[in-house]
N, C-alpha and C positions, 0 to 999 in steps of 0.2 A: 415807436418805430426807430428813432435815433437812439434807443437802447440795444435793440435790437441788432441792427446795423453794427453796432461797436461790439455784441459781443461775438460776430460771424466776422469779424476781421483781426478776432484778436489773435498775436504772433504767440506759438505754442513756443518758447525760448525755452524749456526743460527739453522739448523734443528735438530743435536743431542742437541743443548744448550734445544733448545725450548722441544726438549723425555726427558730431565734430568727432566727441571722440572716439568714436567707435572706429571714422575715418583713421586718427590719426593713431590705434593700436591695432588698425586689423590691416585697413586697407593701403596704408603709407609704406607699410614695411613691405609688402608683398611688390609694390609699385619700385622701390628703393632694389629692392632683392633682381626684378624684371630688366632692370633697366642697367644693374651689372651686368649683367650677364651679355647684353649686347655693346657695351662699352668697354672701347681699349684704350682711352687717354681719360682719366676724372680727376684730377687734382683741387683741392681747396687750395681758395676759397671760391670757388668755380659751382653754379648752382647745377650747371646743364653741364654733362658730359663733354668736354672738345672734341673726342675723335669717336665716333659710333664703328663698329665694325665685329666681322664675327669671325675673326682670327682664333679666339678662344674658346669657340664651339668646335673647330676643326682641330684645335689640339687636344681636346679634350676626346670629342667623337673618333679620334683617331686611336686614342690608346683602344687596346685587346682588353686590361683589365675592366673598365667602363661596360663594356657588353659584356664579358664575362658576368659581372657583378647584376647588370640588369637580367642575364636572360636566368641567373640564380634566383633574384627576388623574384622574379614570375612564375618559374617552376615552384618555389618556396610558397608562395601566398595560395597560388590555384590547389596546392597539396592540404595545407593547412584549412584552408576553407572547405573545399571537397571531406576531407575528416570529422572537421567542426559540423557539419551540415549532418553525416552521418550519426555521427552520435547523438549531438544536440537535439536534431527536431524529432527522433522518436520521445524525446524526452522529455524534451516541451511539449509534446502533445498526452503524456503522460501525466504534467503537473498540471495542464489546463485542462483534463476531463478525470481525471482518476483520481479515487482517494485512498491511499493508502498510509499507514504509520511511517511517523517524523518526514511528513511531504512538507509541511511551510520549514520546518529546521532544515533541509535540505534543500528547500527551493531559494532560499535566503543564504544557504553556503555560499552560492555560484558568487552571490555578490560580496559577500566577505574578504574574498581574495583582493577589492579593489580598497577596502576599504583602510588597508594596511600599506604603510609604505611600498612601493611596487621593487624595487631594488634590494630592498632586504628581503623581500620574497624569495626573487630570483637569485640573491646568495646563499640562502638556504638549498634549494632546490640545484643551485649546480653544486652543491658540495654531496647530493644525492646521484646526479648524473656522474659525478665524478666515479663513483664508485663503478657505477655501471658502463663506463668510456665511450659516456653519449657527449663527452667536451670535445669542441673542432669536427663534430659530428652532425651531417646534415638532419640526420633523425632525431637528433637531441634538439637541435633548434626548430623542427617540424612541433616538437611535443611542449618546448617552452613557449611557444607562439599558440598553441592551443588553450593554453592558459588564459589568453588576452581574448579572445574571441566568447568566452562564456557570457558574457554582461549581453553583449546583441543575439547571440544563438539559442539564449534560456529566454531573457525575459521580455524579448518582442514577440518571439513566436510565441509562447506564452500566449498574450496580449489576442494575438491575430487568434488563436485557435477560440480563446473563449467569445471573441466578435462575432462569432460564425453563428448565422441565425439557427437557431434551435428549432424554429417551426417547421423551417425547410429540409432540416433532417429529418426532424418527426414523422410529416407527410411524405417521404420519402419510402419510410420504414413502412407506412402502413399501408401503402399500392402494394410494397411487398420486394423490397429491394434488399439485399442482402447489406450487412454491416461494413463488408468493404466494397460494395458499390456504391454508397450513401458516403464512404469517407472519398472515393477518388471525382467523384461528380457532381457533390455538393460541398462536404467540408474543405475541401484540399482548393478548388479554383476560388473561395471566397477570402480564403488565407491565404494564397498565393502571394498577391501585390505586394504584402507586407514583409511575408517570409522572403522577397526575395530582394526587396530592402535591404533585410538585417542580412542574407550576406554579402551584397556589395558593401556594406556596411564594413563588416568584418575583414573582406579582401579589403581593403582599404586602408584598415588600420592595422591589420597584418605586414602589408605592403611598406607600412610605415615604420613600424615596430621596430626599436633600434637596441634599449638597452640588453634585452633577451637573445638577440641576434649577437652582439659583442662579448656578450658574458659566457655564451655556451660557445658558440659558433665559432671566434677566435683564436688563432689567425686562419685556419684553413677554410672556413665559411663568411664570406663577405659579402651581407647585400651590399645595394644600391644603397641607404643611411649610414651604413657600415664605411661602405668606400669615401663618402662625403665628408665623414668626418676626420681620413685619415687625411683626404686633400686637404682640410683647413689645419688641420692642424701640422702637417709638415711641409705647407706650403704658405707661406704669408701672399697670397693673390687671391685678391678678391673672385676674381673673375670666377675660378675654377668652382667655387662652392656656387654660384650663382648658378653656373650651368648646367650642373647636376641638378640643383634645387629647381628649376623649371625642367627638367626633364623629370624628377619627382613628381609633380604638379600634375602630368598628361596625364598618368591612369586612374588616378583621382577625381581630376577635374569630369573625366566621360564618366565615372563610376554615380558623383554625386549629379550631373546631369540627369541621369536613370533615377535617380532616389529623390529627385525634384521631380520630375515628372510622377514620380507615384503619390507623392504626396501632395504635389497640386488637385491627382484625382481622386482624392479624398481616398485614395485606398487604406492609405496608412495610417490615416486620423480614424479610418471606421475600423482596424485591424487593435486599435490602443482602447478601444470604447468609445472612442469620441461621438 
């Protein structure tokens, strides 16, 4: 019994080692980043801010270029995703039911492109856009952000189409349901959850998307990461990156909400085969 006892109290020291730091590289910085953003006096060696105040959200939220730049990256991400979603999941549903020649050599492309420095990518490809005077052009940065979206629009849906129970389509076919009644009432709502996952997924990381965005976009197209990084860098105030950087945060934070919930309900663990 006092064996027993000793081994149901023993302290798991790998697992709070491994909460410290995951605190102090994931959670501290984002806590650190939060807490400019509402401070107007922090001087060291001062642990706690002196003066709290949101002077520097009103100068910020006051500039034109600020919304300018946001209501760009939401037009810009809602475009790019809406396209990604078109082309992608007939085609995802192509590599997860259909077989045809060099299907794994092209299914395996999509992932290729990440698998290579991502910036030398994109200097290749604008010295391609150049020719075609998609540079400082919002459809040139629509089509380099398309690039970035392939890894979640190929190979989740993917994933979710071949979860889709086979028996329930079967039996579907043989009461006497035509091929595209059996995909919109049977296939399509059981892959849904997933599929719609991977595009918040992709708005997301579209949303985010910075070095593609400065390399074609430049200077006439400016998201929101875009603008952020011109305030740090021509402005030595903390503040200012701060308060972009949680306003970064908002469509994110409600996006991955939606993609916690789906995958609490197991949609997304049974869309992967789990």
């Amino acid at each position: 019994m006092a064996t027993l006892s000793l081994s149901r109290t023993r302290i798991d020291w790998a697992g709070i080692f491994m909460a410290v730091v995951l605190t102090l590289v994931i959670v501290l910085p984002l806590v650190v980043v939060g807490t400019w953003a509402f401070t107007e006096v922090w001087r060291y060696p001062a642990v706690v801010p002196q003066k709290f105040g949101l002077r520097f959200w009103n100068a910020t939220l006051s500039r034109t270029d600020v919304w300018d730049s946001l209501w760009l990256s939401i037009r810009l991400t809602t475009m790019v995703t809406f396209l990604s979603a078109v082309i992608c999941l007939p085609a995802a549903y192509a590599f997860a039911r259909m077989k045809f020649p060099a299907r794994n050599v092209l299914f395996f492309s999509f992932l290729a492109g990440h698998a290579f420095p991502k910036f030398g990518l994109l200097v290749a490809i604008a010295a391609i856009f150049l020719t075609m005077n998609l540079i400082g052009n919002f459809w040139g940065v629509v089509l380099i952000q398309l690039v970035g979206t392939l890894m979640f629009m190929i190979w989740i849906p993917v994933a979710a189409f071949q979860g889709v129970d086979r028996r329930m389509e079967e039996a579907a076919r043989d009461v006497g349901a035509s091929p595209a009644r059996v995909f919109w009432s049977i296939t399509l709502p059981q892959a849904a959850p997933t599929i719609f996952a991977a595009v918040l997924l992709s708005f997301v990381g579209t949303f985010y998307e910075t070095e593609g965005a400065w390399l074609i976009g430049a200077p006439a197209i400016r998201t929101m990461p875009v603008l952020m990084i011109s305030f740090i860098n021509n402005q030595m105030v903390v503040q200012y990156g701060a308060v972009l950087s949680v306003l970064l945060w908002v469509p994110s934070f409600i996006a991955l909400l939606f993609v916690r919930r789906i995958i609490g309900q197991g949609a997304f663990a049974r869309g992967l085969g789990a």
